[in-house]
CHARMM-style PDB file with segment names, atoms N, HN, CA, C and O in Angstrom:
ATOM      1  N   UNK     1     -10.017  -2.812  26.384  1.00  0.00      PROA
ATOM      2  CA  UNK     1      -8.852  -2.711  25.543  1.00  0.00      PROA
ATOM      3  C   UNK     1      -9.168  -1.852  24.307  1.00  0.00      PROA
ATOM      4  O   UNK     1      -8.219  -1.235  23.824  1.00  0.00      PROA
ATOM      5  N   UNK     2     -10.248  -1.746  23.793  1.00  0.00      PROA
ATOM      6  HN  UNK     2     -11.019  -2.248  24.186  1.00  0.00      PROA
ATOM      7  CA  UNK     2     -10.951  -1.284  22.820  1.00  0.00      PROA
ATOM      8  C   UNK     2     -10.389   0.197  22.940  1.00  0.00      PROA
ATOM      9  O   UNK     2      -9.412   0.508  22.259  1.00  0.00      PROA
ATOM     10  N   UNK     3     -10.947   1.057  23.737  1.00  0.00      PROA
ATOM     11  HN  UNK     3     -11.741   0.804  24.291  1.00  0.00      PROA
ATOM     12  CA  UNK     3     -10.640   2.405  24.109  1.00  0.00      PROA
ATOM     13  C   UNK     3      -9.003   2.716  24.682  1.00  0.00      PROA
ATOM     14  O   UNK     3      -8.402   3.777  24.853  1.00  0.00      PROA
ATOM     15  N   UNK     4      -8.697   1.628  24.837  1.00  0.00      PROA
ATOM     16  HN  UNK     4      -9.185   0.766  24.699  1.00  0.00      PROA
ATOM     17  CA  UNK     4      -7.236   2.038  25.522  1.00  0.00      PROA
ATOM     18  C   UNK     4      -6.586   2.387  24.317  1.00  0.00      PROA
ATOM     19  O   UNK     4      -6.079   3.509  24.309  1.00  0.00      PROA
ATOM     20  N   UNK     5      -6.473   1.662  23.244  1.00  0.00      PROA
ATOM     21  HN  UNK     5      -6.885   0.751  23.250  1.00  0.00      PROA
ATOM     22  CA  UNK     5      -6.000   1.585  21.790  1.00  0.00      PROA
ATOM     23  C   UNK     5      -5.818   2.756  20.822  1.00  0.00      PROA
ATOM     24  O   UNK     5      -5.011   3.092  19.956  1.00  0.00      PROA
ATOM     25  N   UNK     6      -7.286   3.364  21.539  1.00  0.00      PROA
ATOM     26  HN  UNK     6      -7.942   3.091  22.242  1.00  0.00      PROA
ATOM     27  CA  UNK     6      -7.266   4.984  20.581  1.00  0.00      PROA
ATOM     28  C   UNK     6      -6.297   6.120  20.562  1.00  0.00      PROA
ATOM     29  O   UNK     6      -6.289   6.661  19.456  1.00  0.00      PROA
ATOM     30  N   UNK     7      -5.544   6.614  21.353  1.00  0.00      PROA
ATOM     31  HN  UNK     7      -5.550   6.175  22.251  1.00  0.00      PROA
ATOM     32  CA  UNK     7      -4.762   7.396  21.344  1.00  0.00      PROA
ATOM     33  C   UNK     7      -3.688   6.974  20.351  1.00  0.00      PROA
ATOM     34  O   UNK     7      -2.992   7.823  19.794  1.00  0.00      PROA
ATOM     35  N   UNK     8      -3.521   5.441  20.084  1.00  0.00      PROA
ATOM     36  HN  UNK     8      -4.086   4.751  20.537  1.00  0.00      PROA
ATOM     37  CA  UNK     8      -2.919   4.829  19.114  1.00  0.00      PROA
ATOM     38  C   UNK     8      -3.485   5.000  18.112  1.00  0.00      PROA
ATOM     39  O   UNK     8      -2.740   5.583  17.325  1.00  0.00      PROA
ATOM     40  N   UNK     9      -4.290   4.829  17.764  1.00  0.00      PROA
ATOM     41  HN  UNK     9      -4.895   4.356  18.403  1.00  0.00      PROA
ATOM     42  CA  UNK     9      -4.751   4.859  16.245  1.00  0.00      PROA
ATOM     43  C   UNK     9      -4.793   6.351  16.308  1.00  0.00      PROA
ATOM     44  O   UNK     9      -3.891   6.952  15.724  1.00  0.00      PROA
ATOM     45  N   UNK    10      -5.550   6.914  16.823  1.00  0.00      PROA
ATOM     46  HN  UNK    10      -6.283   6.426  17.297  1.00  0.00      PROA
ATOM     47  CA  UNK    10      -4.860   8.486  16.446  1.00  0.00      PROA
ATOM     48  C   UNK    10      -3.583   8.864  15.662  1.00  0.00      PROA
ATOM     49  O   UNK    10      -3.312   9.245  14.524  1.00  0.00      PROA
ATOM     50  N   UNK    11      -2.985   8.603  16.706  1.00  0.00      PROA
ATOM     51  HN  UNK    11      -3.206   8.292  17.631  1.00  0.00      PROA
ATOM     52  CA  UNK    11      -1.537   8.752  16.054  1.00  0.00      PROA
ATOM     53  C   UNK    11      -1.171   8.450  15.203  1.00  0.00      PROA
ATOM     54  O   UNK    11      -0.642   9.193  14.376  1.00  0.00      PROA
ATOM     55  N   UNK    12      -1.361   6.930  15.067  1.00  0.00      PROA
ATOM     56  HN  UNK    12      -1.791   6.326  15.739  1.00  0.00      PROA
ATOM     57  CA  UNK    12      -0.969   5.959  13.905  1.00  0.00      PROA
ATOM     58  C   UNK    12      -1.354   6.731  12.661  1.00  0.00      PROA
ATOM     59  O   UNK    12      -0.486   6.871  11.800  1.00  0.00      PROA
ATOM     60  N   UNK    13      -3.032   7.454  12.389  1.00  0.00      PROA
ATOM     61  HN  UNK    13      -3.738   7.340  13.089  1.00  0.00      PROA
ATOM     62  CA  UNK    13      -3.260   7.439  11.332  1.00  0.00      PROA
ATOM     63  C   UNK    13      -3.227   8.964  11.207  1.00  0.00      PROA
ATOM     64  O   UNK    13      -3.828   9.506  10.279  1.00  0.00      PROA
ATOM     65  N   UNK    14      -2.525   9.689  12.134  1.00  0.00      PROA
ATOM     66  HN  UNK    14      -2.037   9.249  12.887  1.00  0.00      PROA
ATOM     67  CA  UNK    14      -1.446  11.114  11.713  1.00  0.00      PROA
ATOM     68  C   UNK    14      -0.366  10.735  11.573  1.00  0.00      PROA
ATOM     69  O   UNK    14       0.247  11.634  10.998  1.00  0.00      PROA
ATOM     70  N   UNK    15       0.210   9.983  11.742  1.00  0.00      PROA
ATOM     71  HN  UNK    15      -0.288   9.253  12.210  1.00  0.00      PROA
ATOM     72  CA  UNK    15       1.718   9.398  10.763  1.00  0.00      PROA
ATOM     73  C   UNK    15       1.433   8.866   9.702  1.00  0.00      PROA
ATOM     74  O   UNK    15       2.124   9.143   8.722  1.00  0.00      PROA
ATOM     75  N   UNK    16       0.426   8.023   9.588  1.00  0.00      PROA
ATOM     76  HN  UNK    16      -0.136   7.798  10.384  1.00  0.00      PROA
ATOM     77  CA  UNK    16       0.302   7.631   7.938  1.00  0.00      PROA
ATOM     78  C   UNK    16      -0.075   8.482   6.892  1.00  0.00      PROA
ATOM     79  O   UNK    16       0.123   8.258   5.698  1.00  0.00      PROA
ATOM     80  N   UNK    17      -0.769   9.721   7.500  1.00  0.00      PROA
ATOM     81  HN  UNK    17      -0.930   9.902   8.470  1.00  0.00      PROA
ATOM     82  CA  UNK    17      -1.316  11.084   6.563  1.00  0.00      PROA
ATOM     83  C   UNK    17      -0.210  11.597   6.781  1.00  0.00      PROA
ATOM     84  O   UNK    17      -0.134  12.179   5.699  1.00  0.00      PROA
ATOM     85  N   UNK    18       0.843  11.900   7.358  1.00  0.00      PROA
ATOM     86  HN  UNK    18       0.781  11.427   8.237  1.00  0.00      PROA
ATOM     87  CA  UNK    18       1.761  13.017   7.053  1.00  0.00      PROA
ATOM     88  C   UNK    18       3.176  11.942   6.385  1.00  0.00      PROA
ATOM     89  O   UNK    18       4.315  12.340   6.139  1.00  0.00      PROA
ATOM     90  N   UNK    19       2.888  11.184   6.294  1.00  0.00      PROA
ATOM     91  HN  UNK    19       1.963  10.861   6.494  1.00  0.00      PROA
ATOM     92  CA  UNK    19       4.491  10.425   5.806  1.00  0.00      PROA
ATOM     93  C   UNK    19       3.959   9.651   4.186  1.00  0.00      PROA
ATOM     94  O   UNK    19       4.720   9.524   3.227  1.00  0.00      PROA
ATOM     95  N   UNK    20       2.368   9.168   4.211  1.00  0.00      PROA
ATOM     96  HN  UNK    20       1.750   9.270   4.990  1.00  0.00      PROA
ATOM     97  CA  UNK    20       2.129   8.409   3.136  1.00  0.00      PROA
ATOM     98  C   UNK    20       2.448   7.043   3.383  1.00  0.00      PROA
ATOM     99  O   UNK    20       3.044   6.474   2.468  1.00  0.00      PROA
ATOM    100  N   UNK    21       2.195   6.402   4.381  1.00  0.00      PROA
ATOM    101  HN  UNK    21       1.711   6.864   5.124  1.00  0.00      PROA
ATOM    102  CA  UNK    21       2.665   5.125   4.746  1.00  0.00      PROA
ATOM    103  C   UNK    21       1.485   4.699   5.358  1.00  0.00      PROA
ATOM    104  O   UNK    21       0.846   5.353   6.182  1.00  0.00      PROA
ATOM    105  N   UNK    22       1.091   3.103   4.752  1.00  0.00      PROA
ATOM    106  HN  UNK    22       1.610   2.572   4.082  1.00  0.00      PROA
ATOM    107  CA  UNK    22      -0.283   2.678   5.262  1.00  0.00      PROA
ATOM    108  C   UNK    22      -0.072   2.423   6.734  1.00  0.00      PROA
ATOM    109  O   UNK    22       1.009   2.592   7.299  1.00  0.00      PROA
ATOM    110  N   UNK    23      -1.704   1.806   7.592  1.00  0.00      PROA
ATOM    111  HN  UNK    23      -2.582   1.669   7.134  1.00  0.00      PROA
ATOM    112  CA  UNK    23      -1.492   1.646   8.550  1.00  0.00      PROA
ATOM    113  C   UNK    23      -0.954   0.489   9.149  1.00  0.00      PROA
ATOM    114  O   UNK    23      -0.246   0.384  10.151  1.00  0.00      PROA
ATOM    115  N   UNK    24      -1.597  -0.732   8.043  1.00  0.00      PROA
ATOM    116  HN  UNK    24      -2.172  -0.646   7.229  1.00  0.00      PROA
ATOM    117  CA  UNK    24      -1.016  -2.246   8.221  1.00  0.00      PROA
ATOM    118  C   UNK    24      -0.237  -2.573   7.411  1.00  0.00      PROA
ATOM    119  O   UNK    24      -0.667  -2.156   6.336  1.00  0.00      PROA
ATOM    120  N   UNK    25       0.739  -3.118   7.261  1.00  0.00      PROA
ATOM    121  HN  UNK    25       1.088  -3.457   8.134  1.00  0.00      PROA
ATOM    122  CA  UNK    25       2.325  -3.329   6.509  1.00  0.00      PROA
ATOM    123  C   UNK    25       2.700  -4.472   6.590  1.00  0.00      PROA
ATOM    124  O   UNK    25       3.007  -4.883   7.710  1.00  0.00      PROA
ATOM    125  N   UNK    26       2.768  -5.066   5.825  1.00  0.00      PROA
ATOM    126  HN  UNK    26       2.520  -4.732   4.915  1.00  0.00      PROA
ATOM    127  CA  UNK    26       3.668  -6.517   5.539  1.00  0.00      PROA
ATOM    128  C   UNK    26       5.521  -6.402   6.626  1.00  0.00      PROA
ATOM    129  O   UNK    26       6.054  -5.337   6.939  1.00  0.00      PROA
ATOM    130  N   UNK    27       5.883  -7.319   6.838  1.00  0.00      PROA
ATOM    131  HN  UNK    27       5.450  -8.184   6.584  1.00  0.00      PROA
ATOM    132  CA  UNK    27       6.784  -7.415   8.026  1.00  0.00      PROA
ATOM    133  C   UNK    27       7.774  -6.358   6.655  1.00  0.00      PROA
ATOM    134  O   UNK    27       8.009  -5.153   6.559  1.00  0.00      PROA
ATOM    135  N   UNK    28       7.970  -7.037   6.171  1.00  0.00      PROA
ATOM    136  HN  UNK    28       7.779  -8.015   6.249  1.00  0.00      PROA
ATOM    137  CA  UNK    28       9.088  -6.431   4.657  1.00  0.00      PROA
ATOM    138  C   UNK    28       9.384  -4.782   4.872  1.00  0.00      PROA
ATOM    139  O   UNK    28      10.478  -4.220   4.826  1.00  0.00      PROA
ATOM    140  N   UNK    29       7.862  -4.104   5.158  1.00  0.00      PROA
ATOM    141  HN  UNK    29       6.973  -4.561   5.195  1.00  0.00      PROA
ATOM    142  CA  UNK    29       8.421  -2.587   5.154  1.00  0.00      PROA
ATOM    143  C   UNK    29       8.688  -2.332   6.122  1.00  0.00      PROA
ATOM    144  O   UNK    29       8.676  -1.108   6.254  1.00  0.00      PROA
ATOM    145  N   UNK    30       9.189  -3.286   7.739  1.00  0.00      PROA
ATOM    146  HN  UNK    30       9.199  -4.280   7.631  1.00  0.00      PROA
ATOM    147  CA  UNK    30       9.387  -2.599   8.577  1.00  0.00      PROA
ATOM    148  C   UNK    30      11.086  -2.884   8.755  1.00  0.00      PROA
ATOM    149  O   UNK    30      11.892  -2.184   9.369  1.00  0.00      PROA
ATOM    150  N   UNK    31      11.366  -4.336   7.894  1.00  0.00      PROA
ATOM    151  HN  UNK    31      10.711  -4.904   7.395  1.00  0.00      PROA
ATOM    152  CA  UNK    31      13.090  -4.691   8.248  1.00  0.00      PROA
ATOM    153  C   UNK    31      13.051  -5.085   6.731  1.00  0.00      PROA
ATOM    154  O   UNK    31      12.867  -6.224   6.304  1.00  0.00      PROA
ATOM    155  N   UNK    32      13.308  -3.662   5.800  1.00  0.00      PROA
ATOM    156  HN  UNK    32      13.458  -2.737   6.147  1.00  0.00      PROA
ATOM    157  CA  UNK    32      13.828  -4.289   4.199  1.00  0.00      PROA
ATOM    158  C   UNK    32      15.398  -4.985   4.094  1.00  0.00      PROA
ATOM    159  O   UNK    32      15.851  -5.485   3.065  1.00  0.00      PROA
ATOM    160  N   UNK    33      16.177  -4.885   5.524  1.00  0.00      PROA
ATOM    161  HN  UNK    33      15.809  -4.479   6.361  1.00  0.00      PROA
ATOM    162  CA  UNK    33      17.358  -5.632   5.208  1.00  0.00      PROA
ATOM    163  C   UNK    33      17.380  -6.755   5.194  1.00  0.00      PROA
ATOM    164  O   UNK    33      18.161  -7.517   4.623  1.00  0.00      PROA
ATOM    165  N   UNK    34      16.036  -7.062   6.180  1.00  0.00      PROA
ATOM    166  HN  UNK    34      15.403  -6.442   6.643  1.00  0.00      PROA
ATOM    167  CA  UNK    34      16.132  -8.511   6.512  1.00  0.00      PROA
ATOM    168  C   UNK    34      15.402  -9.633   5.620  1.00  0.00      PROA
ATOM    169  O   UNK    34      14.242 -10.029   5.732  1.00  0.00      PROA
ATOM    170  N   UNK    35      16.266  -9.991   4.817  1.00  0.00      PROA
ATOM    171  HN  UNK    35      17.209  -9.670   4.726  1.00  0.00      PROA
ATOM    172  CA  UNK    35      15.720 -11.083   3.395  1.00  0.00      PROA
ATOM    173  C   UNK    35      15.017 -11.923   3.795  1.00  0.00      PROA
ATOM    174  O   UNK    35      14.150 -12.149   2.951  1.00  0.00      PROA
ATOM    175  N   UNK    36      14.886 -12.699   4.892  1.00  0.00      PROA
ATOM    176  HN  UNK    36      15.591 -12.516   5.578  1.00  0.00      PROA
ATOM    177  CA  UNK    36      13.774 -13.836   5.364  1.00  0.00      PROA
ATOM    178  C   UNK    36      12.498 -13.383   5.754  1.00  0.00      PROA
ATOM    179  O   UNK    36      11.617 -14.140   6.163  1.00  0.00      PROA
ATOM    180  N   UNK    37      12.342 -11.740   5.594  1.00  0.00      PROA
ATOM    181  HN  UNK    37      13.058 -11.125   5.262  1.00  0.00      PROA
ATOM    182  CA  UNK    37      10.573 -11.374   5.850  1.00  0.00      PROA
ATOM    183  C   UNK    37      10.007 -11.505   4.390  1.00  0.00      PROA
ATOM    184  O   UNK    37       8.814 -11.529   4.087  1.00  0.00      PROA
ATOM    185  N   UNK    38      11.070 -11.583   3.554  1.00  0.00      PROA
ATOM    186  HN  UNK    38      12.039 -11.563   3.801  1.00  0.00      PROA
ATOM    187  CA  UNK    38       9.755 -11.395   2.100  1.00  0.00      PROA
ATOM    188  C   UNK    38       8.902 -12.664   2.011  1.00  0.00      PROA
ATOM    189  O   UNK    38       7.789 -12.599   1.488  1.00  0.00      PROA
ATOM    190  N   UNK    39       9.426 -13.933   2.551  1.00  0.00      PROA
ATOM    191  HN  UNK    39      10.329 -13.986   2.976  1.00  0.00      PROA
ATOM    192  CA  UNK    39       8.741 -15.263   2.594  1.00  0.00      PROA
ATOM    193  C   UNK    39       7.769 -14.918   3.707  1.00  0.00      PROA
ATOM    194  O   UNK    39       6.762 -15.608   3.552  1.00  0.00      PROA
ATOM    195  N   UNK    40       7.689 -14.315   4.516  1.00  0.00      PROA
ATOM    196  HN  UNK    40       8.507 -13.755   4.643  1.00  0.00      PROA
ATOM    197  CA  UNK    40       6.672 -14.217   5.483  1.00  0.00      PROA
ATOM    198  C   UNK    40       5.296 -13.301   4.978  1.00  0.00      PROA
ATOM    199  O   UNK    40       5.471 -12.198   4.461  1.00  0.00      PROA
ATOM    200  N   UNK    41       3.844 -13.894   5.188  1.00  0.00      PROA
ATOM    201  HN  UNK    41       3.702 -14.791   5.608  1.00  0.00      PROA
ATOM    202  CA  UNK    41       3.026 -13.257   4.264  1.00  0.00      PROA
ATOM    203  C   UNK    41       1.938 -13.457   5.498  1.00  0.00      PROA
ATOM    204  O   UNK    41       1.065 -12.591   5.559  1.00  0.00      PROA
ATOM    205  N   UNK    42       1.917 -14.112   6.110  1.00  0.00      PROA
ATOM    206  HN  UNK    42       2.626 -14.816   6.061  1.00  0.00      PROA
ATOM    207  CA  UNK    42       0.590 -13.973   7.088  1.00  0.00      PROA
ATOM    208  C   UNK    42       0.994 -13.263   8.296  1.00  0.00      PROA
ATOM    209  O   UNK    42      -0.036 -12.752   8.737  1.00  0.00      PROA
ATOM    210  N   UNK    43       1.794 -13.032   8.907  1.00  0.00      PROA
ATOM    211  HN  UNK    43       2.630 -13.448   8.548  1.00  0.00      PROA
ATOM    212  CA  UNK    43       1.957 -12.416   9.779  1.00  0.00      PROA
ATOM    213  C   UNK    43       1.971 -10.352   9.427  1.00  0.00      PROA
ATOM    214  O   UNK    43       2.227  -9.995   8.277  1.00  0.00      PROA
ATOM    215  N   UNK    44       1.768  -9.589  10.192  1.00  0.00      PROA
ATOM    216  HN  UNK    44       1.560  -9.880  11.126  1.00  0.00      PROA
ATOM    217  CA  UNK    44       1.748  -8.026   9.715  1.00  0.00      PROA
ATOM    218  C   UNK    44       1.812  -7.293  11.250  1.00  0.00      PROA
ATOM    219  O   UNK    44       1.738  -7.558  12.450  1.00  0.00      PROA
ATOM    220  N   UNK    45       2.023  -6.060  10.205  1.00  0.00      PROA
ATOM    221  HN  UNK    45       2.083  -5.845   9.230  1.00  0.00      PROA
ATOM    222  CA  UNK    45       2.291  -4.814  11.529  1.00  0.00      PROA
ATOM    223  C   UNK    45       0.948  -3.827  11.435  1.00  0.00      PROA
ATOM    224  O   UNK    45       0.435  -3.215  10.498  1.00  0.00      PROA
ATOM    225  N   UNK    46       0.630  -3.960  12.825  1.00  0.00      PROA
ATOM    226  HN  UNK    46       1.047  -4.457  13.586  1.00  0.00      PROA
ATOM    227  CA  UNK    46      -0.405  -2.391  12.193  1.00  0.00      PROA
ATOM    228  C   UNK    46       0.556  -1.146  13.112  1.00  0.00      PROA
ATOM    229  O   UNK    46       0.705  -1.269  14.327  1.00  0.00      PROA
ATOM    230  N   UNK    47       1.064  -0.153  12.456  1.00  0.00      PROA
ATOM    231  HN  UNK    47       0.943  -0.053  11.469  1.00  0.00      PROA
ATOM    232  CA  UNK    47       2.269   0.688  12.494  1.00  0.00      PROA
ATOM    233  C   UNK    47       3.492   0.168  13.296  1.00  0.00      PROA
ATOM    234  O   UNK    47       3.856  -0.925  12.861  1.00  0.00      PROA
ATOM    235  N   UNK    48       3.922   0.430  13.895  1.00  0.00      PROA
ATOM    236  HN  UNK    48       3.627   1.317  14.248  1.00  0.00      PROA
ATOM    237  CA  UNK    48       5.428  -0.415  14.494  1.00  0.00      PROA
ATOM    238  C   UNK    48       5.482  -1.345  15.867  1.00  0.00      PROA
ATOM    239  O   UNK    48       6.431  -1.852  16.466  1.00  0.00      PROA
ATOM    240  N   UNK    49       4.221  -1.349  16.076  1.00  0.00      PROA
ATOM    241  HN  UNK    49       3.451  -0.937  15.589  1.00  0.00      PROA
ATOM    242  CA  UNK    49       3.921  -1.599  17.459  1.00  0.00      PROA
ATOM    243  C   UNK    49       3.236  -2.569  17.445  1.00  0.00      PROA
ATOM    244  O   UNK    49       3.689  -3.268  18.352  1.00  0.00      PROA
ATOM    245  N   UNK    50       2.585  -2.974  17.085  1.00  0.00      PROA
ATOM    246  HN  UNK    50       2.218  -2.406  16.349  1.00  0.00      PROA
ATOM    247  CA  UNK    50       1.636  -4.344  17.339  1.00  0.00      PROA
ATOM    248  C   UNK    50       1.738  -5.271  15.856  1.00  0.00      PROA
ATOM    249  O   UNK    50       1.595  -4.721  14.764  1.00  0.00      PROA
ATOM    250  N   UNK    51       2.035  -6.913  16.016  1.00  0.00      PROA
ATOM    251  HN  UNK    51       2.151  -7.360  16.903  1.00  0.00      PROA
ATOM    252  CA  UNK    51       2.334  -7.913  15.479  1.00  0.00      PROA
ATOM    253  C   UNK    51       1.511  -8.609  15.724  1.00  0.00      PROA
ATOM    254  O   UNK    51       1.440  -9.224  16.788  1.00  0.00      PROA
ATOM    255  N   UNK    52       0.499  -8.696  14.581  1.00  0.00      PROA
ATOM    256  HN  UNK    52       0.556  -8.196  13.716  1.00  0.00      PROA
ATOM    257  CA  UNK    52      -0.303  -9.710  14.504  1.00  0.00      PROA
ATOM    258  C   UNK    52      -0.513 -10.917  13.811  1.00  0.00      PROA
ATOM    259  O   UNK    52      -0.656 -10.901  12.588  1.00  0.00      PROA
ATOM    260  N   UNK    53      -0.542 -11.773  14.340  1.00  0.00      PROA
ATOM    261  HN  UNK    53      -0.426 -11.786  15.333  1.00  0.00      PROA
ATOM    262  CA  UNK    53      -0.191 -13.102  13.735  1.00  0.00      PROA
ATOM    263  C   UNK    53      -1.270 -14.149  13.529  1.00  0.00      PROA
ATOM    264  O   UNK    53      -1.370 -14.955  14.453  1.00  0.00      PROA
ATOM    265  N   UNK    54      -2.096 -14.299  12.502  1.00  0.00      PROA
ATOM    266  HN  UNK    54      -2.015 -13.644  11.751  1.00  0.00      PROA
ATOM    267  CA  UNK    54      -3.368 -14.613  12.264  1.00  0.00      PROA
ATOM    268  C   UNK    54      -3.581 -16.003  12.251  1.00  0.00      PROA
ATOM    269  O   UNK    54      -3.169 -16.633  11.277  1.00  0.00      PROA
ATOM    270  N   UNK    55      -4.434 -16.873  13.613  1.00  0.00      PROA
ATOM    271  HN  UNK    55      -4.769 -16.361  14.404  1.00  0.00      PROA
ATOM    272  CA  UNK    55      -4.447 -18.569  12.862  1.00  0.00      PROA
ATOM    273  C   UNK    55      -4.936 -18.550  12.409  1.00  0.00      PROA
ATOM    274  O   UNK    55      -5.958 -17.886  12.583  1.00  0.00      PROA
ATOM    275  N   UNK    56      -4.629 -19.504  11.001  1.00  0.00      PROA
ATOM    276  HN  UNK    56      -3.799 -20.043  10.859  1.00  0.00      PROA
ATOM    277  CA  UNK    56      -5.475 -19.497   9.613  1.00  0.00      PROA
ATOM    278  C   UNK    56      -5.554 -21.185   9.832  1.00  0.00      PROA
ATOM    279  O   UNK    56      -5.917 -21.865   8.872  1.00  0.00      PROA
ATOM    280  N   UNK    57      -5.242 -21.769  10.983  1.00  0.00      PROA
ATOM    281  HN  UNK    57      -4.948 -21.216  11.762  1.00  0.00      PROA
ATOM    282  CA  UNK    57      -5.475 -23.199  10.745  1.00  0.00      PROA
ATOM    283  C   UNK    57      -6.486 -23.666  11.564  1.00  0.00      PROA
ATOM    284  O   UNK    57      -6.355 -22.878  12.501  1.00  0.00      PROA
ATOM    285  N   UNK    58      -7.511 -24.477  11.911  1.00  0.00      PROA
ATOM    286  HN  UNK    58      -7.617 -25.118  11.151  1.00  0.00      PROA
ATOM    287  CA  UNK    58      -8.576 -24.754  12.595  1.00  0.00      PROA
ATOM    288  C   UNK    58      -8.331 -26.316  13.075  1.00  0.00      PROA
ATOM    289  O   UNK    58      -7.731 -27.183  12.440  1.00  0.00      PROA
ATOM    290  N   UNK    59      -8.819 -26.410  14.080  1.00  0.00      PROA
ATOM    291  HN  UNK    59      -9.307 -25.705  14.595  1.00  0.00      PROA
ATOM    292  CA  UNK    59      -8.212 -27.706  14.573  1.00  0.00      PROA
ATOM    293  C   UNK    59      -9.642 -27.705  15.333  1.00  0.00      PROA
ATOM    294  O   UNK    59     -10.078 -26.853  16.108  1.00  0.00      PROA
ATOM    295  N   UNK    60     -10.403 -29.217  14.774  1.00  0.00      PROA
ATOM    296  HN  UNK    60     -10.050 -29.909  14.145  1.00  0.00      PROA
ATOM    297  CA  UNK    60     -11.531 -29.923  15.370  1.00  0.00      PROA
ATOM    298  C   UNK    60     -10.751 -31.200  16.639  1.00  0.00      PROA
ATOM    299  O   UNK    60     -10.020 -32.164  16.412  1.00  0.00      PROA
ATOM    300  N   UNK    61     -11.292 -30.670  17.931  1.00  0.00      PROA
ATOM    301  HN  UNK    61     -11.886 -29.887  18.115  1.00  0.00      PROA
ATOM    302  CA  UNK    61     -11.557 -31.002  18.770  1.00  0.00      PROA
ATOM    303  C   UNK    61     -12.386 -31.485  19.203  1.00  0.00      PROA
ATOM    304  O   UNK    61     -12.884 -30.789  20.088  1.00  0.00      PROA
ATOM    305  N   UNK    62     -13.049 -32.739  18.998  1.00  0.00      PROA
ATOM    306  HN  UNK    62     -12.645 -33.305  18.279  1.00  0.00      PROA
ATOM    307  CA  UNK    62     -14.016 -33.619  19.367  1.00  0.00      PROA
ATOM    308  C   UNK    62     -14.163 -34.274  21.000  1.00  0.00      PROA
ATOM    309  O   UNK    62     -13.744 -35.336  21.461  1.00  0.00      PROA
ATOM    310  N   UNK    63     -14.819 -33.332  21.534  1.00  0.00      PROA
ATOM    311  HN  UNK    63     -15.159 -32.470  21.159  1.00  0.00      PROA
ATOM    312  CA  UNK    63     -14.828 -34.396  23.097  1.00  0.00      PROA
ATOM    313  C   UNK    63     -16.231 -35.138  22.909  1.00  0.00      PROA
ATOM    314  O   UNK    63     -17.299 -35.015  22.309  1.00  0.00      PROA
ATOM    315  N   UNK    64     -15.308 -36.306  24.130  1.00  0.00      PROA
ATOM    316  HN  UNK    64     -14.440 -36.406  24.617  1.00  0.00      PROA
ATOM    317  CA  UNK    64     -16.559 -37.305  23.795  1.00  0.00      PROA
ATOM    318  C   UNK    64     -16.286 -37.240  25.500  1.00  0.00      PROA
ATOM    319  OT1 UNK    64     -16.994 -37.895  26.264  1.00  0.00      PROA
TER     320      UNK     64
END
């Protein structure tokens, strides 16, 4: 998956040099109409295409 990706980031980061727009973006700069992304802070875009959604919660699972 690693190498499949690159032709993407290529791109990605010749659109961010020719427009001035980073590569990872808070949901906010991709739908500024939509008022319920400014509360959203862990989730992000890396350019318009991939949504990544980070668990930040850890859950201990103890088998016995």
């Amino acid at each position: 998956m690693r190498y499949s990706l690159a032709p993407f980031w290529y791109t990605l980061h010749h659109q961010a040099a020719m427009t001035s727009r980073t590569l990872v973006q808070p949901l906010h700069f991709e739908f500024p109409n939509e008022d319920i992304t400014l509360g959203i802070d862990r989730p992000f875009l890396i350019g318009r295409a991939i949504l990544v959604s980070p668990n930040l919660v850890s859950v201990n699972i103890n088998a016995k």
